[in-house]
C-alpha positions as CSV (number, residue, x, y, z in Angstrom):
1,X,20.5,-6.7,4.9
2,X,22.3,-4.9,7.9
3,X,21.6,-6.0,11.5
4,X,19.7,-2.4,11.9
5,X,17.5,-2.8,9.0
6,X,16.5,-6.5,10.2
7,X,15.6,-5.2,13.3
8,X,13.4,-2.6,12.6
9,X,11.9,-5.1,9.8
10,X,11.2,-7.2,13.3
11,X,9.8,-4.6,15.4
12,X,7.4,-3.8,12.8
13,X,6.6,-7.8,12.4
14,X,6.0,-7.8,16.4
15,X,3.8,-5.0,16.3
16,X,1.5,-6.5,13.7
17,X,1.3,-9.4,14.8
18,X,0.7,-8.5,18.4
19,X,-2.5,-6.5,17.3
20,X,-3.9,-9.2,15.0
21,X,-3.7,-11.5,18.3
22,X,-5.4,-9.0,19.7
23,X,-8.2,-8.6,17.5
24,X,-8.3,-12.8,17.4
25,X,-8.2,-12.9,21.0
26,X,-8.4,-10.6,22.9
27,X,-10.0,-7.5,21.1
28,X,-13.6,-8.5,21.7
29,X,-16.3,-6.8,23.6
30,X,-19.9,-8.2,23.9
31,X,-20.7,-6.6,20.2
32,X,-17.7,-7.5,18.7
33,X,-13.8,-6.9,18.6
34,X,-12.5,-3.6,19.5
35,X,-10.9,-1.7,16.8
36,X,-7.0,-1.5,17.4
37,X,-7.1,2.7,16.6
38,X,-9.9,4.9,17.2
39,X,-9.0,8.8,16.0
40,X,-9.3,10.8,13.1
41,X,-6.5,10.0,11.6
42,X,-5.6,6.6,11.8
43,X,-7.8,3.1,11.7
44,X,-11.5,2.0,10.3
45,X,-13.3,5.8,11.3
46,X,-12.0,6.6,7.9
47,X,-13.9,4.4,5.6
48,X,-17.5,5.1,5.2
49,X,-20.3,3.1,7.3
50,X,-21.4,1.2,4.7
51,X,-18.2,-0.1,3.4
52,X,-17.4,-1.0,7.3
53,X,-21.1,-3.0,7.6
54,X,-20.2,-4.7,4.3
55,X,-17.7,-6.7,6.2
56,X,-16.7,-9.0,8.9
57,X,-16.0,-7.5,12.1
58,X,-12.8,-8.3,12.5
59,X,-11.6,-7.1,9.5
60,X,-12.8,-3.7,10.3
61,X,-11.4,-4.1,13.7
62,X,-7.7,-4.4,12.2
63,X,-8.1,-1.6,10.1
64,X,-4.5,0.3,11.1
65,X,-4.0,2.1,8.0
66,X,-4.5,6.1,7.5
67,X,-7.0,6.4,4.5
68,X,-9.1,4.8,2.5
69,X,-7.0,3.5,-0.4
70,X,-10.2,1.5,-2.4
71,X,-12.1,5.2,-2.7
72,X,-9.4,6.9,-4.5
73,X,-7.6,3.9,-7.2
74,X,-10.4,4.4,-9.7
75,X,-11.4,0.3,-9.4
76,X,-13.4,-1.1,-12.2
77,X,-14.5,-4.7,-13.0
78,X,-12.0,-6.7,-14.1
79,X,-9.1,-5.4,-12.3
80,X,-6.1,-7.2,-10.9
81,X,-5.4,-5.2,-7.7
82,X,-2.2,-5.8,-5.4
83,X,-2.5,-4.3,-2.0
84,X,0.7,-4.5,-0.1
85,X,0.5,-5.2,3.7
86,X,-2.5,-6.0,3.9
87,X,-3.2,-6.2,6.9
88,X,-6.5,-8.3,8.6
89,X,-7.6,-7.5,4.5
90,X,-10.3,-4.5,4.7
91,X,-8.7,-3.2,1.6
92,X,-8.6,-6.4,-0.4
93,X,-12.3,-7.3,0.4
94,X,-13.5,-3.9,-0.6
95,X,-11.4,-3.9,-3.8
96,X,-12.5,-7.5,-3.9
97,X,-16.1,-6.6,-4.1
98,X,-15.2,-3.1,-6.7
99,X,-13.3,-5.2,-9.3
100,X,-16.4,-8.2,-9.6
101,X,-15.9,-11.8,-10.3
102,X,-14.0,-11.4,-13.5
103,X,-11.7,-9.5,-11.4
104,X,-8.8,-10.3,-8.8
105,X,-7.7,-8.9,-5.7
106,X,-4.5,-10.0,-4.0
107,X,-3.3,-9.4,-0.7
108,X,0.4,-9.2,0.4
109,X,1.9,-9.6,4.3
110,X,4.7,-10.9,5.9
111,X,3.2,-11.4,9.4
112,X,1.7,-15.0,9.8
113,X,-1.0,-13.9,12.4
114,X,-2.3,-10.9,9.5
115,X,-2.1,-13.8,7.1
116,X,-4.5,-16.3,9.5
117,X,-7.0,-13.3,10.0
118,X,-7.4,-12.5,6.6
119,X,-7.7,-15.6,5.6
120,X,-10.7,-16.0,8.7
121,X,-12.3,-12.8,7.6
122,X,-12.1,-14.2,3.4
123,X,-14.4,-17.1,4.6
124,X,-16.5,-14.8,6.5
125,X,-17.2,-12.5,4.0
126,X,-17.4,-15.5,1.2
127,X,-14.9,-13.7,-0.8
128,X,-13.8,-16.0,-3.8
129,X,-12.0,-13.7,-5.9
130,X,-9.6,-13.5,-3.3
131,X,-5.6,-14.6,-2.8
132,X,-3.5,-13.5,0.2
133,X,0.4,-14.0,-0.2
134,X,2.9,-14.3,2.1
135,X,6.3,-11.9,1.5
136,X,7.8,-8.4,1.9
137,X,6.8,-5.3,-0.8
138,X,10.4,-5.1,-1.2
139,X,10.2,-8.3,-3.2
140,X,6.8,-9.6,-4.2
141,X,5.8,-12.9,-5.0
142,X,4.1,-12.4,-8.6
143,X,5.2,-12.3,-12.0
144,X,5.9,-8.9,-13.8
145,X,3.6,-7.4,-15.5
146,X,0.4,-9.1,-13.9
147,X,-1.1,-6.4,-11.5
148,X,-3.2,-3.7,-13.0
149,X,-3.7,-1.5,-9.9
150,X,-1.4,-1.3,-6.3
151,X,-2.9,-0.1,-3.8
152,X,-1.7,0.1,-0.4
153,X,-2.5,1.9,3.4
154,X,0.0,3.3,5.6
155,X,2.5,0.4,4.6
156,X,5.2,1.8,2.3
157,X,6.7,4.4,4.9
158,X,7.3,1.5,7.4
159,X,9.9,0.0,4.5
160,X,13.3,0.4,5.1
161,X,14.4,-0.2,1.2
162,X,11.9,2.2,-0.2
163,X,13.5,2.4,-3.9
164,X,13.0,-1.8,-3.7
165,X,9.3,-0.7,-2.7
166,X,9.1,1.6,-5.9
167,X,10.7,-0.4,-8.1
168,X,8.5,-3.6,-7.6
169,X,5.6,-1.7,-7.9
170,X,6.4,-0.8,-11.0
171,X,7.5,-4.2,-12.5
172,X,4.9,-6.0,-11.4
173,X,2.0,-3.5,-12.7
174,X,1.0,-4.1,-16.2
175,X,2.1,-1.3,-18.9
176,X,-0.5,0.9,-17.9
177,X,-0.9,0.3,-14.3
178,X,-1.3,2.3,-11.8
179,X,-0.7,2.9,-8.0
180,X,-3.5,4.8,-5.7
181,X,-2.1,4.7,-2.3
182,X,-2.3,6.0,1.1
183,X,0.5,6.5,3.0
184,X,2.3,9.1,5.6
185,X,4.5,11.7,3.9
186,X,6.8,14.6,5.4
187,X,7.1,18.1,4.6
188,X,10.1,19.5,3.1
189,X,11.5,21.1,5.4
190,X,11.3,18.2,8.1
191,X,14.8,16.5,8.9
192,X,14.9,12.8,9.1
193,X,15.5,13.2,13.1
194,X,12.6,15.7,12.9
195,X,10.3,13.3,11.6
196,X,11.4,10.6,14.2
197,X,10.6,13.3,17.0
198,X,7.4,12.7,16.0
199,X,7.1,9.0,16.6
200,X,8.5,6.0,16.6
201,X,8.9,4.2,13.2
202,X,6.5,1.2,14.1
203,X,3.9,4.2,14.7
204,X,4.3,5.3,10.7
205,X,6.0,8.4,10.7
206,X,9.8,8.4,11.4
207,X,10.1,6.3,8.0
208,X,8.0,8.6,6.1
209,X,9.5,10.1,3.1
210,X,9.1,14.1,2.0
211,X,7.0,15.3,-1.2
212,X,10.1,15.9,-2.9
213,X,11.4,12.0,-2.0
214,X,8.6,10.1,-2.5
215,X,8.2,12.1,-6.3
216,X,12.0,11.3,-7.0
217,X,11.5,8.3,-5.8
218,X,8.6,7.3,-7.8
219,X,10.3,8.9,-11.0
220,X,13.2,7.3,-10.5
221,X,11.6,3.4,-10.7
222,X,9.9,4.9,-14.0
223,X,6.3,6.0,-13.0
224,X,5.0,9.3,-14.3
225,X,2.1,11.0,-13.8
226,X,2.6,11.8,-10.0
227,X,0.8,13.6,-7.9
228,X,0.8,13.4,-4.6
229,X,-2.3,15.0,-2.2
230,X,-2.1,15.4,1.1
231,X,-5.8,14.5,3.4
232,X,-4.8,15.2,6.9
233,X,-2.6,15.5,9.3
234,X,-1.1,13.1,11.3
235,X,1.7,14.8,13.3
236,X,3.3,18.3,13.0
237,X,4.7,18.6,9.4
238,X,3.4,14.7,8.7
239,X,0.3,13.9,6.7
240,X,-1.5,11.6,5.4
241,X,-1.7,11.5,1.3
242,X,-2.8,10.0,-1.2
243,X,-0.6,8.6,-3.9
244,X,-1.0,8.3,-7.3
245,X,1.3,7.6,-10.2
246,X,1.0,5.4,-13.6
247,X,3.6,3.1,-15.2
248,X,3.7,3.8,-18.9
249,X,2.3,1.8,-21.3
250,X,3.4,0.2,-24.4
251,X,2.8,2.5,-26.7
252,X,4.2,5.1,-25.0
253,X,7.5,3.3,-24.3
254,X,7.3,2.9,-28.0
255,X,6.9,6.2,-29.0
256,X,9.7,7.4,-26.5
257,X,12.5,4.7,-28.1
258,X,11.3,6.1,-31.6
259,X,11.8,9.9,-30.5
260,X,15.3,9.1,-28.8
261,X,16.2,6.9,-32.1
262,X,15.3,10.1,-34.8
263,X,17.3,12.6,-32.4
264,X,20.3,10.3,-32.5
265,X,23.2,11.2,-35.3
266,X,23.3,8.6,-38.3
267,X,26.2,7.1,-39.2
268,X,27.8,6.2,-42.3
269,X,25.4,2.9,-42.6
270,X,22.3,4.4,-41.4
């Protein structure tokens, strides 16, 4: 990992864990902790009331992200759902309380103070189908094949090594699987110096990718069934968008070897 990227991995780190202090600490007011964004475009204004009173305060408070990721991946009971950075856990409580008991929600950070909050705000809200891991999206610490939705808000265009990003996704989802994510994405036509005119890369959008990259990017880890739809915006030429993309199953892996194998010339055996 270059110097560069290590330090940008820290400034990120620093930013994170500086606002989970501050929701700990010092983000209270005599009803409860402050929330760390308050706009349209960014933080907890962007999840329904309901879904905010159904949790603890702090959790809410945290909220940094730019959508709702929980109201758009299609949760149902049962599911296995990886939400990467996770944050002071809004998303994993929600998707916590969409996937049931006989579900599983998992939360993944690398900032030790997001950890201890979410861990605070699990006991708070009683969650028990609940795990939060420590570690990077560019390598996560579960098996392949185990996950059978990613979700994640605002997180992926803070990576620095977003093909690692794409490519764990997809090994760790189930055949199957499916992402249904909120992030920040660029237009087209935006240079990468255009997009960090915008902001810095701790505030989300000089690391954003295009349409066009995030959709080769996807395609190239394996997913199909892209489709990217932008919500907002967030900045001139930036928006936030929702994400969604499926990781073929079996069967259709299967059927793709078999096509490939009858197209192929046979030889003198076969």
């Amino acid at each position: 990992m270059s110097d560069h990227t290590t330090d940008l991995r820290e400034t990120v780190r620093e930013r994170y864990a500086a606002a989970a202090v501050q929701v700990t600490e010092g983000g209270t007011a005599c009803c409860g902790p402050q929330p760390l964004e308050v706009d349209d475009t960014f933080g907890s204004t962007l999840y329904a009331a309901d879904e905010r009173d159904a949790l603890p305060a702090e959790a809410v408070a945290a909220s940094l992200g730019c959508g709702n990721p929980t109201a758009v991946a299609d949760l149902h009971e049962g599911d296995r759902v990886l939400d990467l950075g996770s944050g002071g856990g809004i998303d994993v409580l929600l998707s916590a309380r969409r996937v049931g008991p006989t579900g599983k929600a998992y939360g993944l950070d690398m900032t030790e103070e997001m950890l201890a909050l979410a861990l605070a705000n699990q006991r708070k809200a009683g969650a028990t189908n609940v795990e939060f891991l420590k570690g990077t999206i560019e390598a996560i610490p579960l098996p392949a094949n185990t996950i059978d939705v990613v979700i994640s808000n605002c997180v992926i265009n803070l990576s620095t090594d977003k093909p690692a990003v794409f490519a764990e996704m997809f090994r760790v989802l189930a055949p199957g699987g499916r992402i249904g994510i909120s992030d920040v994405v660029a237009d087209d036509q935006l240079s990468h110096d255009q997009r960090a005119e915008r902001g810095d890369y701790v505030g989300c959008i000089a690391g954003a990718l295009s349409f066009t990259e995030y959709r080769e990017g996807l395609a190239a880890a394996g997913f199909t069934d892209i489709d990217l739809t932008p919500t907002h915006a967030v900045a001139d030429g930036m928006h936030s968008a929702i994400v969604r993309a499926t990781k073929p199953s079996a069967a259709a892996g299967l059927e793709v070897q078999t096509a490939a194998s009858a197209a192929a010339p046979s030889s003198c055996c076969g």
